[in-house]
C-alpha positions in Angstrom: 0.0 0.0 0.0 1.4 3.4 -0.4 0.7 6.3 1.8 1.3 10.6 1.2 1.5 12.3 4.0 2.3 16.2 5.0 4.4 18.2 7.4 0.4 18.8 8.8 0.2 15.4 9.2 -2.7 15.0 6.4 -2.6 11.4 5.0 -3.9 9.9 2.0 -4.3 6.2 1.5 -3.1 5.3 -2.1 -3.0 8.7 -3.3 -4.7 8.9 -6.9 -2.5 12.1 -9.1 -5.3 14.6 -8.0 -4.7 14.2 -4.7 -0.9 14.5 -4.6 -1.5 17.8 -6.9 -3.5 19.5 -4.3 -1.2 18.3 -1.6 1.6 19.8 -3.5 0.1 22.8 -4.4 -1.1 23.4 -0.6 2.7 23.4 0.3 4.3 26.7 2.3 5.0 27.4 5.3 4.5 25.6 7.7 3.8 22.9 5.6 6.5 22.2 3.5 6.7 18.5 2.5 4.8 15.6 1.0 6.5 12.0 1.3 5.1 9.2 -1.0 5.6 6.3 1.1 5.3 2.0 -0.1 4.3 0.9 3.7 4.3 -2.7 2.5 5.9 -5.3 4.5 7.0 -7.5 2.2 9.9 -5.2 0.5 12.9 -4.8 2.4 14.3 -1.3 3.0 12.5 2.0 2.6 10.8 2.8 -0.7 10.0 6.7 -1.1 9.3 10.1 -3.1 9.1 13.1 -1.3 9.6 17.1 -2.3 10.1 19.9 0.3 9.5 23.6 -0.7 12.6 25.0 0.4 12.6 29.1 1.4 14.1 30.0 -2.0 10.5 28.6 -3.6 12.5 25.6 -5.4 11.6 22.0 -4.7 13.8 19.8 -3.9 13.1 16.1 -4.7 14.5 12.9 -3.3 13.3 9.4 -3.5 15.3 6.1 -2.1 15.2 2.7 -3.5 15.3 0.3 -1.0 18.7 1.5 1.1 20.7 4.7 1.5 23.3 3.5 -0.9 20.2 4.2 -3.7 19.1 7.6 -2.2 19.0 10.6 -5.0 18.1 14.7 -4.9 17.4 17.1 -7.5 15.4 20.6 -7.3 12.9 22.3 -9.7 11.2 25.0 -9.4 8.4 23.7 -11.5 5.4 22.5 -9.5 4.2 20.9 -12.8 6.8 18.5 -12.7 7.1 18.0 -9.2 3.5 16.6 -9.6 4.3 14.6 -12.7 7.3 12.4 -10.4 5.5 12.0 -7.2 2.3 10.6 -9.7 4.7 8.5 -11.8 6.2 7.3 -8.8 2.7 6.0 -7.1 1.6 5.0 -10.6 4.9 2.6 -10.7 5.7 4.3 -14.2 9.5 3.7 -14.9 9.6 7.2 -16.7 8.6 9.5 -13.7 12.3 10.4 -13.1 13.4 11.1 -16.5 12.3 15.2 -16.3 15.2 15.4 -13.8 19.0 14.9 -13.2 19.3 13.2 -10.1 22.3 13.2 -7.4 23.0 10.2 -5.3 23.2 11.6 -1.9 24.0 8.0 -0.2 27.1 9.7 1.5 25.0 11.9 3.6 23.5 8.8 5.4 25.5 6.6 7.6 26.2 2.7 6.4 24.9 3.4 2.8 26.5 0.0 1.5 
């Protein structure tokens, strides 16, 4: 099952594209992430997408693929295409990355082997 959820603490069960669009478009202050979240027990590791609005008004996106070793950022500051990845991702469409370049960020976390 996958799960979005907010920096409120709003959280939608299997999120449908319309629903992640108005959760990213209610982003700001005080609310400044959405994490797409696979809560299913049977696949090792953590499986997410999630964007934060930063202060400068970019959006920084990061998903992880199982471990921290597989753990990539980019930024945007089109909300278009911010909604576009976290819908791809949900969807399980291989090309919801493609809009970006990504930057493994594995040595920020500790024991990304």
């Amino acid at each position: 099952m996958l799960q979005a959820r907010d920096e409120q603490g709003r959280r939608v069960g299997n999120p449908k594209p319309s629903a992640l669009s108005q959760m990213v478009a209610n982003l700001g202050r005080g609310n400044a992430f959405v994490i797409v979240e696979c809560l299913d027990d049977e696949a090792a590791g953590d499986w997410y997408v999630q964007v934060w609005l930063r202060d400068d008004n970019t959006y920084q996106l990061e998903f992880r693929d199982g471990t921290a070793a597989e753990h990539y950022q980019t930024r945007t500051i089109s909300q278009e295409k911010v909604i576009t990845a976290l819908s791809g991702w949900a969807e399980g469409r291989p090309e919801w990355k493609d809009a970006f370049m990504w930057n493994n960020i594995s040595t920020f976390f500790p024991h990304a082997d």
